[in-house]
C-alpha positions as CSV (number, residue, x, y, z in Angstrom):
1,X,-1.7,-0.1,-15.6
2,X,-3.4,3.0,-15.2
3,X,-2.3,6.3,-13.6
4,X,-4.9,6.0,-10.5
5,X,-3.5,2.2,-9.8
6,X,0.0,4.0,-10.1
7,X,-0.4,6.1,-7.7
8,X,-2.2,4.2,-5.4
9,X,0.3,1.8,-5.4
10,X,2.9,4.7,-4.6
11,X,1.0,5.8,-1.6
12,X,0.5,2.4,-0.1
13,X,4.3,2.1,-0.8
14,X,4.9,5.5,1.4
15,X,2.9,4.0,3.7
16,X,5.0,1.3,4.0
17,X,8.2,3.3,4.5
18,X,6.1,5.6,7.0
19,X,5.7,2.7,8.7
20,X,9.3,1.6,9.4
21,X,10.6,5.0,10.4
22,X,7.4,5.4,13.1
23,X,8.5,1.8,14.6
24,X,12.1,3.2,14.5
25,X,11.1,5.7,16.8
26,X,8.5,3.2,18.8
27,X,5.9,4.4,18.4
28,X,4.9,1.0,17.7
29,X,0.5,2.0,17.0
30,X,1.0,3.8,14.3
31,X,3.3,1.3,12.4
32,X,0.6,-1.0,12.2
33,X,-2.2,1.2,11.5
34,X,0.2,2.4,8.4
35,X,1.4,-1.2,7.7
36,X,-2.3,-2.5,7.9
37,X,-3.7,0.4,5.8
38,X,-0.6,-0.4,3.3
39,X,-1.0,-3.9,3.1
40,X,-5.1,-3.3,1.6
41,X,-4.2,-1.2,-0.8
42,X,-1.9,-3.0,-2.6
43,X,-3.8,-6.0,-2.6
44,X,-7.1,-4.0,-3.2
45,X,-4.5,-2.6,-6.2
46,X,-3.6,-6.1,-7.0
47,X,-7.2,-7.4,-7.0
48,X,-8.4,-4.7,-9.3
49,X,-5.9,-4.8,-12.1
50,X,-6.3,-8.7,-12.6
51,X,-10.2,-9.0,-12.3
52,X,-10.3,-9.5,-15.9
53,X,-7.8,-11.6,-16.5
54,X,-6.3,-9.7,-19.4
55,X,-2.8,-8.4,-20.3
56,X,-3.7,-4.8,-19.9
């Protein structure tokens, strides 16, 4: 994997974790929107790192 996939991955993941405190305190648009934005980067993360099909 590269760095940039790395850390992209990261970020969605804080995203994720942004998203479960903020419906904590219900405040229930912003858990989405940061859910939702989460959600299409890892699969934009997924997508990218087996386009080729290789083992890289």
């Amino acid at each position: 994997m590269k760095v940039t996939t790395v850390y992209t991955a990261i970020a969605a993941l804080v995203l994720l974790f942004i998203s479960i405190v903020t419906w904590v305190f219900n405040s229930k648009d912003i858990a989405l929107l940061a859910a939702n934005l989460a959600t299409i980067m890892l699969l934009v993360v997924y997508l990218w790192g087996n386009r080729k099909n290789d083992k890289n």
